[in-house]
DRENTORKOL-3810 file (N, C-alpha, C; in nm, 4 decimals):
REM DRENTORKOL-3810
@n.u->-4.7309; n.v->-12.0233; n.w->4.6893; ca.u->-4.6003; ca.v->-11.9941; ca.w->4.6335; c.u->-4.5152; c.v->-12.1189; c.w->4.6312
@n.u->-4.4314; n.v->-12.0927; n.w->4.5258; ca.u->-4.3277; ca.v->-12.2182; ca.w->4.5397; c.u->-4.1703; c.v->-12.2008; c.w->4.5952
@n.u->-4.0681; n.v->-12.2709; n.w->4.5404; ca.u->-3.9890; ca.v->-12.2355; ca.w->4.6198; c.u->-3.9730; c.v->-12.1622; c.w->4.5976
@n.u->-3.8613; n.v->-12.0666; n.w->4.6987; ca.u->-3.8144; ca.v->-11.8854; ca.w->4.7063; c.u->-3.7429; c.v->-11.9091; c.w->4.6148
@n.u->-3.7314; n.v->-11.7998; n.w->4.4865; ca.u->-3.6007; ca.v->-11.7488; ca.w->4.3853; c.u->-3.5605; c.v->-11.6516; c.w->4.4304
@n.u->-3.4595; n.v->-11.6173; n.w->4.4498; ca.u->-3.3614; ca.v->-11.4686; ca.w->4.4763; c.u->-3.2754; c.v->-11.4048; c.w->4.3850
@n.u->-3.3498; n.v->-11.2749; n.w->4.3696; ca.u->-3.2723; ca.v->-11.2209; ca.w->4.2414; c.u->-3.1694; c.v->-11.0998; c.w->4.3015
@n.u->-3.0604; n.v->-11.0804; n.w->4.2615; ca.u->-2.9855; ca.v->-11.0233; ca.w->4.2980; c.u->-2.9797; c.v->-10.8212; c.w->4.2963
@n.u->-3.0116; n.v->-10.6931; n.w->4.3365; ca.u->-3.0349; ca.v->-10.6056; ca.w->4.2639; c.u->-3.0046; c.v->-10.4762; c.w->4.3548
@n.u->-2.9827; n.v->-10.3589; n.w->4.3524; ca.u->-2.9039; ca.v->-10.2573; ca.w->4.3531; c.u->-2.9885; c.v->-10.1883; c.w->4.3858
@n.u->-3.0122; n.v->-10.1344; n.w->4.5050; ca.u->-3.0765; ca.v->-10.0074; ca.w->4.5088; c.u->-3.0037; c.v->-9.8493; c.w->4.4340
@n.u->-3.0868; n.v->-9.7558; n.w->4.4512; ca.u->-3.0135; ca.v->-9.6502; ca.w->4.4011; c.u->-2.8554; c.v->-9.5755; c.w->4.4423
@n.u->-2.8675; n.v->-9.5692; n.w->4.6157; ca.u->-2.7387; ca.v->-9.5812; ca.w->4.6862; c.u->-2.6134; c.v->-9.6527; c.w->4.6603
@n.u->-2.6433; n.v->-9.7250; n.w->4.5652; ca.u->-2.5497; ca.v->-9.8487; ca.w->4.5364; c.u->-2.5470; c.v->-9.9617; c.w->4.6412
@n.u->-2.6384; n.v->-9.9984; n.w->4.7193; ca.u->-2.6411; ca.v->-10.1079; ca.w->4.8090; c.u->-2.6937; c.v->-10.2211; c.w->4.7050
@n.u->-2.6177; n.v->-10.3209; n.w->4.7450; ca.u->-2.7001; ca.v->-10.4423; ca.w->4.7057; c.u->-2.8017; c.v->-10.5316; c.w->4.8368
@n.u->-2.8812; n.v->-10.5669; n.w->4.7548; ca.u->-2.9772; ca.v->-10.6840; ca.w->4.8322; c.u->-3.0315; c.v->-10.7950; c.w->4.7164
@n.u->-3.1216; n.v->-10.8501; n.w->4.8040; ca.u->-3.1863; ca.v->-10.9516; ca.w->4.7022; c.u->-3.3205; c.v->-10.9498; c.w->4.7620
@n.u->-3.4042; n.v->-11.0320; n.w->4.6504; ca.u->-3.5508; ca.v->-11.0261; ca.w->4.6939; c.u->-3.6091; c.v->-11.1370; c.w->4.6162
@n.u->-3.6915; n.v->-11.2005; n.w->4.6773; ca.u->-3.8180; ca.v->-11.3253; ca.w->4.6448; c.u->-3.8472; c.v->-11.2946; c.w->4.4980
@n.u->-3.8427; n.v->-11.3225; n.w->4.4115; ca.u->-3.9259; ca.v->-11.2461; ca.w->4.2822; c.u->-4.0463; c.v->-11.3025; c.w->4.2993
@n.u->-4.1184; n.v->-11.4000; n.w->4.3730; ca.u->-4.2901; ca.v->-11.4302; ca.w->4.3429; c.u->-4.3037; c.v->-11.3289; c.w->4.4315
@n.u->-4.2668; n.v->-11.1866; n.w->4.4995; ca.u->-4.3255; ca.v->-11.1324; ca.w->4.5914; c.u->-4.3764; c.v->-11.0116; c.w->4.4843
@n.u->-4.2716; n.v->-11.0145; n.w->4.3588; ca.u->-4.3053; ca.v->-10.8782; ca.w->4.2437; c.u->-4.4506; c.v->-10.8719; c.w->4.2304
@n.u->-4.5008; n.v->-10.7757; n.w->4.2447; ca.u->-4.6548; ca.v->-10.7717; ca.w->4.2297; c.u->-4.6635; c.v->-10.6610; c.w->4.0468
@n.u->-4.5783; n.v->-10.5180; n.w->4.0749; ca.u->-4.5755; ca.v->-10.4615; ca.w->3.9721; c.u->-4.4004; c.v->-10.3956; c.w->3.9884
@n.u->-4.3775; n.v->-10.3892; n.w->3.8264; ca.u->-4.2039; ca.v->-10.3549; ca.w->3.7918; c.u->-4.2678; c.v->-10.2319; c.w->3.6719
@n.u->-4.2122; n.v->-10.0847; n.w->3.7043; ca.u->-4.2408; ca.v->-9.9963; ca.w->3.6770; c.u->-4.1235; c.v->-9.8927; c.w->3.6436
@n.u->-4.1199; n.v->-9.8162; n.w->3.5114; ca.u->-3.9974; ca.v->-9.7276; ca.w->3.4905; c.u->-4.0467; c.v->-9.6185; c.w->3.4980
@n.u->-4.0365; n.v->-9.5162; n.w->3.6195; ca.u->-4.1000; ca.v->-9.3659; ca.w->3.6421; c.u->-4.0019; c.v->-9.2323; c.w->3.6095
@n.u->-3.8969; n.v->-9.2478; n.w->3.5929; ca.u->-3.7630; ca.v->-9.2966; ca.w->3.5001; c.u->-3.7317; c.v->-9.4074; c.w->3.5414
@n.u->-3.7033; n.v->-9.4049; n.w->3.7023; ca.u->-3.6524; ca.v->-9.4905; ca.w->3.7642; c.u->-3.7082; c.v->-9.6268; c.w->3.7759
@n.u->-3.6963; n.v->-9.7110; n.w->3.8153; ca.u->-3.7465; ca.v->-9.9138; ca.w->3.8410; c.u->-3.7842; c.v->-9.8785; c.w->3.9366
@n.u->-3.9116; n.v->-9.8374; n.w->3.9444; ca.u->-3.9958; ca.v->-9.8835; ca.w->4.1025; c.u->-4.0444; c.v->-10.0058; c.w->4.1252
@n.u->-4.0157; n.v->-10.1361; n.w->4.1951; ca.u->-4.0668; ca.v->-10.2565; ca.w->4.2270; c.u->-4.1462; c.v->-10.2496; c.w->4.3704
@n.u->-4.2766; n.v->-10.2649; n.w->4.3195; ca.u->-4.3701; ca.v->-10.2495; ca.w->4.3872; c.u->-4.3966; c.v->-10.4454; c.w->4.4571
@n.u->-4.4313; n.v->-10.4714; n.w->4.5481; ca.u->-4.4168; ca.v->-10.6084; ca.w->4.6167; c.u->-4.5868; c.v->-10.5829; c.w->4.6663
@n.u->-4.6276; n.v->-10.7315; n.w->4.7045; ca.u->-4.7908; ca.v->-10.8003; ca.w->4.7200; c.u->-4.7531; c.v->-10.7640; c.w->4.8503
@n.u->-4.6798; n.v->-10.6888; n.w->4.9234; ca.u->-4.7173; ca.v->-10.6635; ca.w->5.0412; c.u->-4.7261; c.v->-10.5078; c.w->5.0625
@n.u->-4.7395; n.v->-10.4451; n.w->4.9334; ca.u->-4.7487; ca.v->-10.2780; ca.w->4.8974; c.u->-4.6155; c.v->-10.2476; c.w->4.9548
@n.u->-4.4876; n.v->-10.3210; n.w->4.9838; ca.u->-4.3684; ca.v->-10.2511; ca.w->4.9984; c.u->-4.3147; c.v->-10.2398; c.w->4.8326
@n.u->-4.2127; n.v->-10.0939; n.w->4.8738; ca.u->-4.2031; ca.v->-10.0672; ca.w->4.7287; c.u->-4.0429; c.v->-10.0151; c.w->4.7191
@n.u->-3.9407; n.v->-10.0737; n.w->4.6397; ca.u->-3.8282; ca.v->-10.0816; ca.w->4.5988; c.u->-3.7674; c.v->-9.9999; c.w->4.5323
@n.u->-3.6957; n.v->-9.8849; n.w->4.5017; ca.u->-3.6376; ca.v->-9.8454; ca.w->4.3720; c.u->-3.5121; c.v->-9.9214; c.w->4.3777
@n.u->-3.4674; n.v->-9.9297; n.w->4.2054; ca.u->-3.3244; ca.v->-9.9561; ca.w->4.1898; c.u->-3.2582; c.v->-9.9375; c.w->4.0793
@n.u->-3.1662; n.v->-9.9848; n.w->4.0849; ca.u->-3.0994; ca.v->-9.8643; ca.w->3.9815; c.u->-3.0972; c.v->-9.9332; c.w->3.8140
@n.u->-3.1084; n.v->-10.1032; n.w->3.8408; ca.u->-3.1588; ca.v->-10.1735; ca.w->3.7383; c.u->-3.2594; c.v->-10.1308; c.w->3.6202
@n.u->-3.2508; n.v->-10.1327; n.w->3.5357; ca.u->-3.3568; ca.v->-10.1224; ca.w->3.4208; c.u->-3.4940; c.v->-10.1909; c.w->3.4171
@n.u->-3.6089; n.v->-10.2086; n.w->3.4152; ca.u->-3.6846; ca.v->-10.2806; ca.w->3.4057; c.u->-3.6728; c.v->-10.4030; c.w->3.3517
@n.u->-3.6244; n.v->-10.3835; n.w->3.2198; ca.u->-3.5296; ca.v->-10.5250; ca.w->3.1421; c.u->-3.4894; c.v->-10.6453; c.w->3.2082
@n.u->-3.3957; n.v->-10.5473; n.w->3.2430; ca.u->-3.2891; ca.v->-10.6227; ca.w->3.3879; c.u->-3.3034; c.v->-10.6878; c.w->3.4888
@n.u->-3.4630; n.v->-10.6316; n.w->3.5514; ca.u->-3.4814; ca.v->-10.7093; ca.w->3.6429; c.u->-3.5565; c.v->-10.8373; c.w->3.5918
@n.u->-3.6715; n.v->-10.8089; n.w->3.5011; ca.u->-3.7396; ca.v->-10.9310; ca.w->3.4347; c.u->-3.6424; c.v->-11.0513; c.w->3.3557
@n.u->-3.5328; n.v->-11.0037; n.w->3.3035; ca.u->-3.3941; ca.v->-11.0827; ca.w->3.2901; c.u->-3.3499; c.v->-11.1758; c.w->3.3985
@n.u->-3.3360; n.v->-11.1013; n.w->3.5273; ca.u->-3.2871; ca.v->-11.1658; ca.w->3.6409; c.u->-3.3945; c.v->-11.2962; c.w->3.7106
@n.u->-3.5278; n.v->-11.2352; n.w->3.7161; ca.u->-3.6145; ca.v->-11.2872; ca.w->3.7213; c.u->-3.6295; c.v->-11.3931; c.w->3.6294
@n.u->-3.6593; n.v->-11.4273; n.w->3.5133; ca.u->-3.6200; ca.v->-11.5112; ca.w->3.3923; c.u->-3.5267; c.v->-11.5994; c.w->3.4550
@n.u->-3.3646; n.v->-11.5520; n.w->3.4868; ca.u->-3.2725; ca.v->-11.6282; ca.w->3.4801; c.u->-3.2865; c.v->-11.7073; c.w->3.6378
@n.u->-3.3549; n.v->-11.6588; n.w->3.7567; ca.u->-3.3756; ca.v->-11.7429; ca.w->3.8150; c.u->-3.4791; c.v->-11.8650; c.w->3.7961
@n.u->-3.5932; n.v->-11.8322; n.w->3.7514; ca.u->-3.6576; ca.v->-11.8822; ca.w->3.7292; c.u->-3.6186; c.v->-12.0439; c.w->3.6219
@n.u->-3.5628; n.v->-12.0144; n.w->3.5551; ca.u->-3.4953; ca.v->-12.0891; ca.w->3.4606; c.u->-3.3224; c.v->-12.1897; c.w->3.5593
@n.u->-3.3484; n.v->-12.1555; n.w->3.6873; ca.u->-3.2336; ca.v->-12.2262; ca.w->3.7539; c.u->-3.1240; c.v->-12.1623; c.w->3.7664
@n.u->-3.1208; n.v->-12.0260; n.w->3.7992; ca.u->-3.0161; ca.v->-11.9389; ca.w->3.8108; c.u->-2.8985; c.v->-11.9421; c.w->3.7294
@n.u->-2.9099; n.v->-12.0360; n.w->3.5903; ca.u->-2.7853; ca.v->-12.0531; ca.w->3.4912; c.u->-2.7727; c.v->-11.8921; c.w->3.4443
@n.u->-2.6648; n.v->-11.8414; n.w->3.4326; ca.u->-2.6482; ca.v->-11.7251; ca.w->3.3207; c.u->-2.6354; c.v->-11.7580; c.w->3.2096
@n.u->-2.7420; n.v->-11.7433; n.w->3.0960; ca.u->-2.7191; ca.v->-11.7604; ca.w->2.9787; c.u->-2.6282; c.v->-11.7042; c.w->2.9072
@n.u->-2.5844; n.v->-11.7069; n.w->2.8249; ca.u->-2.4590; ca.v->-11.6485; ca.w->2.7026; c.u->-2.5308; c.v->-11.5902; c.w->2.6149
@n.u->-2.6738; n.v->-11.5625; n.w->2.5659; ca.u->-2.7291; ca.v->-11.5622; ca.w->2.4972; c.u->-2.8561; c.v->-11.4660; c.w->2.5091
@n.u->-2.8557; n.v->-11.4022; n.w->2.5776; ca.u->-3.0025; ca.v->-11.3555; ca.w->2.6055; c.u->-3.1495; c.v->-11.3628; c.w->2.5055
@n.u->-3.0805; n.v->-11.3455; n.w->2.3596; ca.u->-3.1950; ca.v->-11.3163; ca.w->2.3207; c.u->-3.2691; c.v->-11.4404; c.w->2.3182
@n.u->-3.2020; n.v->-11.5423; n.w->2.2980; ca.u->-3.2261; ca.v->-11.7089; ca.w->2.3172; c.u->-3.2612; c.v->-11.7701; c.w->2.4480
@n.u->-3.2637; n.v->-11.6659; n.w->2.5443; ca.u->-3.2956; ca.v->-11.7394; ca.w->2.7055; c.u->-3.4622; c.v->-11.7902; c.w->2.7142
@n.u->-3.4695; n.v->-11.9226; n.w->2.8073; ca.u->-3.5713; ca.v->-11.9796; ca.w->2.7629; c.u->-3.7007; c.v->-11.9136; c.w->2.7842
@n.u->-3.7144; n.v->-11.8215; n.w->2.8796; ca.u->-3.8623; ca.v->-11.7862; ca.w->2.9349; c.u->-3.8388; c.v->-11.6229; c.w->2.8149
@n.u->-3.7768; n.v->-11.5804; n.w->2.7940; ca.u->-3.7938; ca.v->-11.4557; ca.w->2.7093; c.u->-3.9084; c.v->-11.4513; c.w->2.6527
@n.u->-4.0257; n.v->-11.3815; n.w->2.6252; ca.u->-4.1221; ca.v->-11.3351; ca.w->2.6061; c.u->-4.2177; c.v->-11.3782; c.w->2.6853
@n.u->-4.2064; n.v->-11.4736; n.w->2.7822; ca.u->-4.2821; ca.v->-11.5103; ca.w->2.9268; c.u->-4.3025; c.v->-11.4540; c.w->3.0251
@n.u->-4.1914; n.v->-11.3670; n.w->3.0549; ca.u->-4.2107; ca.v->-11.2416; ca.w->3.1402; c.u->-4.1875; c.v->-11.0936; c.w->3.0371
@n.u->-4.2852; n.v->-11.0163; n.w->3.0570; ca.u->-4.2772; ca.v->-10.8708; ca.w->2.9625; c.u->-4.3178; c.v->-10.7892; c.w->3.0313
@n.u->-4.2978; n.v->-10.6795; n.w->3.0119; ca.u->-4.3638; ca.v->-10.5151; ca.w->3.0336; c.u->-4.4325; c.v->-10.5209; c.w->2.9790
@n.u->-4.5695; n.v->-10.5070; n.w->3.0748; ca.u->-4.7383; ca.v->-10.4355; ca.w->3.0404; c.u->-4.7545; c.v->-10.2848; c.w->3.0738
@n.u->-4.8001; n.v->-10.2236; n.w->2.9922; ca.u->-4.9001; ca.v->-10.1190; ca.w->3.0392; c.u->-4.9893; c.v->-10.0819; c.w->3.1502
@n.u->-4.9933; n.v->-10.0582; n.w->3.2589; ca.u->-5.1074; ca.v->-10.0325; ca.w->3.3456; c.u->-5.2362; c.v->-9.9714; c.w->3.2591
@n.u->-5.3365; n.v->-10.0842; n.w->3.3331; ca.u->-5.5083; ca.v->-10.0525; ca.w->3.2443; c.u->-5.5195; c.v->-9.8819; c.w->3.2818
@n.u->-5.4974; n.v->-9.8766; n.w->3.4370; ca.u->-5.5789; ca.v->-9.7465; ca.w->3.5231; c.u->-5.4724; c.v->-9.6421; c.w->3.4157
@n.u->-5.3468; n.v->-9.6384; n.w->3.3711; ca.u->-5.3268; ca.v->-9.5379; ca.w->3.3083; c.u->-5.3550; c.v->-9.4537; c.w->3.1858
@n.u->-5.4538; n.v->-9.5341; n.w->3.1701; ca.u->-5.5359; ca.v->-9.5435; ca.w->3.0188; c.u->-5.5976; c.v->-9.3948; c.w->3.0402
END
């Protein structure tokens, strides 16, 4: 891993925390954003899936907030996949 990014995000309670994003293993909408972590701990929040891969993006990219989203640099670098096993 490289250095820690910390993305900022909301559980359902309305608590905030933050979390490593290289720890995201899988980001899932069951309605809800389940963020599942490489250590099988598993997150809901109240974020959109979008939102978090956004946040993720925007750290990744140096924590700038873009003005621009659709123009932010990693946009289509991080996406929502399909799970194979749900096939």
């Amino acid at each position: 891993m490289g250095t820690s990014r910390m993305i900022r995000l909301t559980r359902l309670g309305g608590q905030q925390f933050v979390l490593n994003d290289e720890l995201i293993e899988r980001l899932e909408a069951t309605p809800d954003t389940v963020i599942t972590l490489v250590n099988d701990r598993i997150y809901v929040v109240s974020e959109t899936p979008d939102e978090v891969l956004l946040r993720v993006a925007d750290a990744r990219a140096g924590g700038a907030e873009p003005t621009d989203r659709s123009r932010h640099p990693l946009r289509g670098v991080l996406r929502l996949v399909s799970d194979p096993d749900d096939s």
